[in-house]
MIZALUM-232396 format. One record per residue (C-alpha): residue number from 0; x negated, y negated, z. Coordinates in Angstrom, 3 decimals. Example, Ala and Ser with C-alpha at 12.3 -4.5 7.8 and 13.67 -1.06 7.14 Angstrom:
pos:0, x:-12.300, y:4.500, z:7.800
pos:1, x:-13.670, y:1.060, z:7.140
This chain:
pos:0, x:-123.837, y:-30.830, z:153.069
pos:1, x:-122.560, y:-27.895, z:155.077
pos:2, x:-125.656, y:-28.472, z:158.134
pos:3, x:-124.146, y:-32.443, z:157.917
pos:4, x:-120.729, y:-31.432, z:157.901
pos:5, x:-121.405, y:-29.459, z:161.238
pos:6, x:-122.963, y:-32.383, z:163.146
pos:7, x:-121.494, y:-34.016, z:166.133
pos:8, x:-123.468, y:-37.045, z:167.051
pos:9, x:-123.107, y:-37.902, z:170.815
pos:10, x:-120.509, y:-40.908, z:171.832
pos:11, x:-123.108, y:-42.917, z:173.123
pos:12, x:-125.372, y:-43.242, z:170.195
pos:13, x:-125.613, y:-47.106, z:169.221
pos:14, x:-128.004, y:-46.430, z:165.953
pos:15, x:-127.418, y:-44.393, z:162.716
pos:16, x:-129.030, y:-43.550, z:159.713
pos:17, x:-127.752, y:-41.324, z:156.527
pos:18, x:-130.389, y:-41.217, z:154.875
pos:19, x:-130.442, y:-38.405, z:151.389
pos:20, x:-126.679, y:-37.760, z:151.081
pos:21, x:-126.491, y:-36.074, z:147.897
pos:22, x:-122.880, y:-34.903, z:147.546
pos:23, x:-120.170, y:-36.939, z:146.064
pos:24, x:-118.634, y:-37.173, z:149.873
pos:25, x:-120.127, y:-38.098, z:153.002
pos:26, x:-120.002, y:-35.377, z:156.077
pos:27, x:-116.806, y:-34.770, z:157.138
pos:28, x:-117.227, y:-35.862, z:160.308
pos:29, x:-117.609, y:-39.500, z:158.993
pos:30, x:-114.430, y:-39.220, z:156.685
pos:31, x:-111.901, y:-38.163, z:159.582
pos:32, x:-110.588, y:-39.890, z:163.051
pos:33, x:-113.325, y:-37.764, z:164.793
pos:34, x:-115.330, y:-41.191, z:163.923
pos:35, x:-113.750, y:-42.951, z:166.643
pos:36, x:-115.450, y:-41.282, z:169.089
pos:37, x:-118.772, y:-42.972, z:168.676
pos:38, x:-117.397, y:-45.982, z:170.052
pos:39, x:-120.914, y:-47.214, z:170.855
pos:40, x:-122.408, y:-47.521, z:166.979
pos:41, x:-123.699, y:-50.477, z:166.875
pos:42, x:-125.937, y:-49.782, z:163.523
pos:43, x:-125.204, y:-47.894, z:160.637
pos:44, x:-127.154, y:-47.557, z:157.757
pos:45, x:-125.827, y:-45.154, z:154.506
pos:46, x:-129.120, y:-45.106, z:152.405
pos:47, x:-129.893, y:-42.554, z:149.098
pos:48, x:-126.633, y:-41.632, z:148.024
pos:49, x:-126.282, y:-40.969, z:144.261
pos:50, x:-122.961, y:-39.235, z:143.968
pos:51, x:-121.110, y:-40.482, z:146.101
pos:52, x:-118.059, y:-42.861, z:144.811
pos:53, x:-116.928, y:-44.538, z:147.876
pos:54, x:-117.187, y:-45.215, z:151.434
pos:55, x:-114.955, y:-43.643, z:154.047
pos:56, x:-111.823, y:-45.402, z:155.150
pos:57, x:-112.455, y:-44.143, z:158.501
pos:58, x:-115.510, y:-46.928, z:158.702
pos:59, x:-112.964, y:-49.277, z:160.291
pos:60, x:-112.565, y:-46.639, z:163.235
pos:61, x:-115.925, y:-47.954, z:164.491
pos:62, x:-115.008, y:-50.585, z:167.522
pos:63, x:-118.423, y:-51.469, z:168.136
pos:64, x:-120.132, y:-51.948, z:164.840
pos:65, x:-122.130, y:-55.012, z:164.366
pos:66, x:-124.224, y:-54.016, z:161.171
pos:67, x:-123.496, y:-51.811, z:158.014
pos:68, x:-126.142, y:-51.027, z:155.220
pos:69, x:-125.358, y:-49.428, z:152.027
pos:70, x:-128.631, y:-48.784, z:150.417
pos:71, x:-129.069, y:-47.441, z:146.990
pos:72, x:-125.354, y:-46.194, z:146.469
pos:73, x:-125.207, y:-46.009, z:142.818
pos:74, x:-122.333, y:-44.078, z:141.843
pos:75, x:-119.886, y:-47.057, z:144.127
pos:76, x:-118.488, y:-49.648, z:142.032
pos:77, x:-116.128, y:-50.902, z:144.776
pos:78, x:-116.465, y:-52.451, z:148.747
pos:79, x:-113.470, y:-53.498, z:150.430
pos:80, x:-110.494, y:-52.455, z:152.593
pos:81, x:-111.810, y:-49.193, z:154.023
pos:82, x:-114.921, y:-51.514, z:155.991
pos:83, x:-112.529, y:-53.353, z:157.889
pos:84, x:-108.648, y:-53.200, z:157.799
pos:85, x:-107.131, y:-49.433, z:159.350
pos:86, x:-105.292, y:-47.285, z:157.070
pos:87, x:-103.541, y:-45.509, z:160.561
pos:88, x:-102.447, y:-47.081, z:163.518
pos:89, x:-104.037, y:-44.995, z:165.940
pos:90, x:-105.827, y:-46.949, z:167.380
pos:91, x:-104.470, y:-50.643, z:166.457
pos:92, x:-106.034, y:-52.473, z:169.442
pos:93, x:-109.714, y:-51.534, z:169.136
pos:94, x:-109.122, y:-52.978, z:165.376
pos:95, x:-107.806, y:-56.121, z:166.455
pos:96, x:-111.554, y:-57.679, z:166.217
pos:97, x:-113.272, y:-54.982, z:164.189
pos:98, x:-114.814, y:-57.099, z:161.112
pos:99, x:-115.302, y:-60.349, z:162.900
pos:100, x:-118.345, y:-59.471, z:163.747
pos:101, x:-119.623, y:-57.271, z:160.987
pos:102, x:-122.028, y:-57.674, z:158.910
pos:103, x:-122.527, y:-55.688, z:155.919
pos:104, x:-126.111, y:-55.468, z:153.800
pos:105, x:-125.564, y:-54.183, z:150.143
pos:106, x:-128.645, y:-53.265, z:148.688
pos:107, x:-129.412, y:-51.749, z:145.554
pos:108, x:-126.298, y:-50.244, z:144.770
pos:109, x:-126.707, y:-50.812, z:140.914
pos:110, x:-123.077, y:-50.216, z:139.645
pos:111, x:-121.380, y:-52.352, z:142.112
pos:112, x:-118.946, y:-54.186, z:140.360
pos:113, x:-116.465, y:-55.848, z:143.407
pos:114, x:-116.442, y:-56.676, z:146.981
pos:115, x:-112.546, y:-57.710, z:147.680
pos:116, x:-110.337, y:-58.052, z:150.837
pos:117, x:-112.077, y:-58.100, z:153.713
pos:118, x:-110.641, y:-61.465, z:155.520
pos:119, x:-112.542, y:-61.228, z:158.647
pos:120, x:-116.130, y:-60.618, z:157.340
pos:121, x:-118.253, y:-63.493, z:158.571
pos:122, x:-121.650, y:-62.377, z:157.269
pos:123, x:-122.914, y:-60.718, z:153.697
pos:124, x:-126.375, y:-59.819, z:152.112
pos:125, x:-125.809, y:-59.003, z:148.521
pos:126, x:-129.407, y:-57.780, z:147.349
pos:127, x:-130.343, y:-56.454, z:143.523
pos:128, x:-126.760, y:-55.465, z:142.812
pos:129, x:-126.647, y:-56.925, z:139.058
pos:130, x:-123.456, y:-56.019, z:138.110
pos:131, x:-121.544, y:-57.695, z:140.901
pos:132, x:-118.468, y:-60.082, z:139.430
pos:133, x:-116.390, y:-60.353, z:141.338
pos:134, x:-116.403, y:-61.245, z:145.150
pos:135, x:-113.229, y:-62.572, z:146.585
pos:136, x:-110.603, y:-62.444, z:149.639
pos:137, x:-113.533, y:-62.986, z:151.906
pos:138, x:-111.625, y:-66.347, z:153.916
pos:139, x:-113.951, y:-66.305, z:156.588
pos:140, x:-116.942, y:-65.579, z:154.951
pos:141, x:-119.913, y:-68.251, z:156.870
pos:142, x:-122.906, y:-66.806, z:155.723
pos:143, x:-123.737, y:-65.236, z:152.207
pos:144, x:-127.120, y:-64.188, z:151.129
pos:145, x:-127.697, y:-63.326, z:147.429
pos:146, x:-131.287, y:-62.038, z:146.485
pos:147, x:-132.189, y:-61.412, z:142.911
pos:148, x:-135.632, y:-61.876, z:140.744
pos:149, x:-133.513, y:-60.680, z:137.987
pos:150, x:-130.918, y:-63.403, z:137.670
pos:151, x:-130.971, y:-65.627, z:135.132
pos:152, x:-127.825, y:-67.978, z:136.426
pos:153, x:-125.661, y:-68.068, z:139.908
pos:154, x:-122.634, y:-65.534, z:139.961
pos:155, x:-119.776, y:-67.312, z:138.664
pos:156, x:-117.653, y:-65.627, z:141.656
pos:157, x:-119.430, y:-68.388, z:143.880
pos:158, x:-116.919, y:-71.187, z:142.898
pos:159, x:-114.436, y:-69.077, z:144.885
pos:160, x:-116.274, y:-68.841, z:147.940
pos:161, x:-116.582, y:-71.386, z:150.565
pos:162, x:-119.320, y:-70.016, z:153.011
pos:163, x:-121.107, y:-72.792, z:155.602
pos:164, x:-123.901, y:-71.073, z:154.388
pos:165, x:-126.125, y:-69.585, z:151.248
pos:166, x:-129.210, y:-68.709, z:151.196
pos:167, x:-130.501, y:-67.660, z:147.297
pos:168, x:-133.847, y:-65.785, z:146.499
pos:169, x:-134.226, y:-65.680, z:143.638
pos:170, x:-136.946, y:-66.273, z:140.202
pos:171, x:-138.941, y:-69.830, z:139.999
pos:172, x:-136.786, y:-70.593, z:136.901
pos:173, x:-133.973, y:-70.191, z:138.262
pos:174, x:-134.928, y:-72.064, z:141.412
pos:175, x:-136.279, y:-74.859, z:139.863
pos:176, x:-132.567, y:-74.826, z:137.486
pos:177, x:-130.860, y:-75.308, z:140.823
pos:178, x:-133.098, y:-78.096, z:142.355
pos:179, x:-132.139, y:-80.529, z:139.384
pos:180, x:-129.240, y:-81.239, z:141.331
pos:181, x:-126.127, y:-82.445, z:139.193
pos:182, x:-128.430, y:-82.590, z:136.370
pos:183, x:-128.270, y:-78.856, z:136.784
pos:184, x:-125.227, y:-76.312, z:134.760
pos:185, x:-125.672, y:-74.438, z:138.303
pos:186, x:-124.695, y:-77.367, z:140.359
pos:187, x:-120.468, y:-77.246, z:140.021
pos:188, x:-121.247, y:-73.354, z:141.895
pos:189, x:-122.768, y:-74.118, z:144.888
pos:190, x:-122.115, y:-78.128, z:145.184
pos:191, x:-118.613, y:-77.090, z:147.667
pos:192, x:-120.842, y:-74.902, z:150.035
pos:193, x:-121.887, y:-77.171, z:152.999
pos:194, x:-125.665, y:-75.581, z:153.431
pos:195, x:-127.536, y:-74.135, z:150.139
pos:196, x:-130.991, y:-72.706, z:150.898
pos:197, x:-132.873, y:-70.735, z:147.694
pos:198, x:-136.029, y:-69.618, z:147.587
pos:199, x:-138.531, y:-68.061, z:145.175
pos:200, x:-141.447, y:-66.011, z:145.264
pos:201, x:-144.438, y:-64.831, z:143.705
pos:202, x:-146.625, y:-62.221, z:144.756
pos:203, x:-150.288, y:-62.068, z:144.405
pos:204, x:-150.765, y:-65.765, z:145.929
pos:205, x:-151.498, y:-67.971, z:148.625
pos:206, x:-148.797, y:-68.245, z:151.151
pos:207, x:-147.149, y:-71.532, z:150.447
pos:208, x:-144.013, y:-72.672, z:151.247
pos:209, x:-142.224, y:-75.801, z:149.567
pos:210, x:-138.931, y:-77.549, z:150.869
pos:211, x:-136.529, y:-80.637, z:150.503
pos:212, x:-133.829, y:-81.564, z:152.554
pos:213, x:-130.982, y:-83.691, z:150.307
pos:214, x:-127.712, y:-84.842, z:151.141
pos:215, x:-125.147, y:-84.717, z:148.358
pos:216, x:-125.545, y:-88.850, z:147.724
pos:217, x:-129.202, y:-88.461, z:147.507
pos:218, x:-129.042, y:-85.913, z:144.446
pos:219, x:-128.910, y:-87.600, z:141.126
pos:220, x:-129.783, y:-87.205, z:137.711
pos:221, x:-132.723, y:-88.114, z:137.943
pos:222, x:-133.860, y:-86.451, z:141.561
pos:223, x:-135.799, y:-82.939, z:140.404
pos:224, x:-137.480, y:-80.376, z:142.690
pos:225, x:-140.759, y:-81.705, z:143.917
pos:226, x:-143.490, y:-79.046, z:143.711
pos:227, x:-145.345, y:-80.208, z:146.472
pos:228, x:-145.839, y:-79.305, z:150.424
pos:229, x:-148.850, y:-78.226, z:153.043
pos:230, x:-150.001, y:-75.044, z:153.530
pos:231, x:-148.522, y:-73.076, z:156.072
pos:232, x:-150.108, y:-71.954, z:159.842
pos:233, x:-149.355, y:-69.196, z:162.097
pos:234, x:-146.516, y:-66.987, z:161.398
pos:235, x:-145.517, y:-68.128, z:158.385
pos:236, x:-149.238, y:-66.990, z:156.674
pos:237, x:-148.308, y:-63.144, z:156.358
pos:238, x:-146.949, y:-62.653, z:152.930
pos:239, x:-148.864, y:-62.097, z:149.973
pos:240, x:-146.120, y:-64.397, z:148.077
pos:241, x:-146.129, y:-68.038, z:146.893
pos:242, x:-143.070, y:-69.280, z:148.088
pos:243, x:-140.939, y:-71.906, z:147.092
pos:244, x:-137.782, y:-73.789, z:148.510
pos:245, x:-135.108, y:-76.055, z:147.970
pos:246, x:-132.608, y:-76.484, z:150.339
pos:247, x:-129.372, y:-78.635, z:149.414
pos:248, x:-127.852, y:-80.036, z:152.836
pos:249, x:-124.109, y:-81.716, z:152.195
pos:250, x:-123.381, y:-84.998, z:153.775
């Protein structure tokens, strides 16, 4: 930590990546003001940390930052406040916008139990974190993307979200739960959100790609996921996956 903690990364740098952070805090350069001066970081990804507990408040000292991944941050059991809102003032009018145009990736961070309080994040990617619960004071929230072979049944937290958008990748079972529509115990979670998109894959399989587009008066009891569709051309043919798709359009 001590060669880290010595680093001064030039102002104009617009990409970053931590990568193998094994203390239980970041460099100290990233936990003070002397932050702000890479006014230009566009990209920062904080990948490989075991030990450490939480992220620097001085993460909402970045004026510029579009995207922030947190990749395999195990020992974290909490996202919020210190992404987006400052805890000083000094520099109140390069925060006046800092969030709306954030978006954070959360991958792999096994222990994470909450995501609260960040009212101007606008896009989310919540991948393999299985022991997220609770995900809340997120009012502008438009896009939220939940990836998961592992789960069984939608988050609960969902029914107090209202994103424009959701895309869910996720197991066959659980896809083919969601497609039955209101016939479905997942439909009362996602039925509010305007555009539902989930997805499911298998590797080892012919590219194929399957999708319905339903409006709300359309969906039934009786109106189940059609496993049906043409096999894809061109770009679409690059993945070793079978892949599946239902995608719930509200009208």
């Amino acid at each position: 930590m001590n060669v880290l903690d010595e680093l001064c990364p030039p102002s104009s740098l617009q990409q970053l990546l931590v990568l193998g952070c094994f203390g239980e805090r970041l460099p100290r350069w990233m936990t003070s003001t002397s932050i702000a001066s890479l006014e230009n970081l566009r990209i920062l990804t904080m990948q490989d940390m075991p030990y450490c507990t939480e992220l620097p408040s001085s993460l909402c000292q970045l004026p510029s930052l579009e995207l922030l991944k947190i990749w395999s941050a195990p020992a974290i059991n909490h996202i919020g406040t210190e992404c987006i809102l400052p805890h000083h003032h000094e520099h109140p009018m390069a925060m006046a916008n800092v969030g709306s145009n954030l978006e954070i990736h959360v991958i792999k961070c096994t222990n994470l139990e909450r995501i609260t309080n960040l009212p101007r994040l606008q896009n989310l990617n919540v991948i393999m974190c299985p022991k997220l619960k609770v995900l809340e004071g997120l009012p502008a929230l438009q896009r939220l993307v939940l990836e998961d072979y592992d789960m069984e049944t939608l988050p609960r937290y969902l029914h107090g979200l209202n994103p424009r958008h959701l895309l869910i990748d996720c197991s066959l079972s659980l896809l083919t739960c969601i497609a039955a529509g209101k016939s479905s115990p997942e439909w009362g979670k996602f039925n509010h959100i305007q555009q539902v998109k989930a997805y499911a894959s298998e590797k080892g399989r012919d590219p194929f790609r399957f999708e319905t587009n339903i409006g709300r008066s359309a969906i039934h009891k009786d109106t189940y996921f059609q496993y049906r569709g043409d096999r894809l051309t061109g770009s679409d043919v690059g993945s070793e996956k079978e892949k599946r798709s239902f995608t719930f359009v509200d009208s």
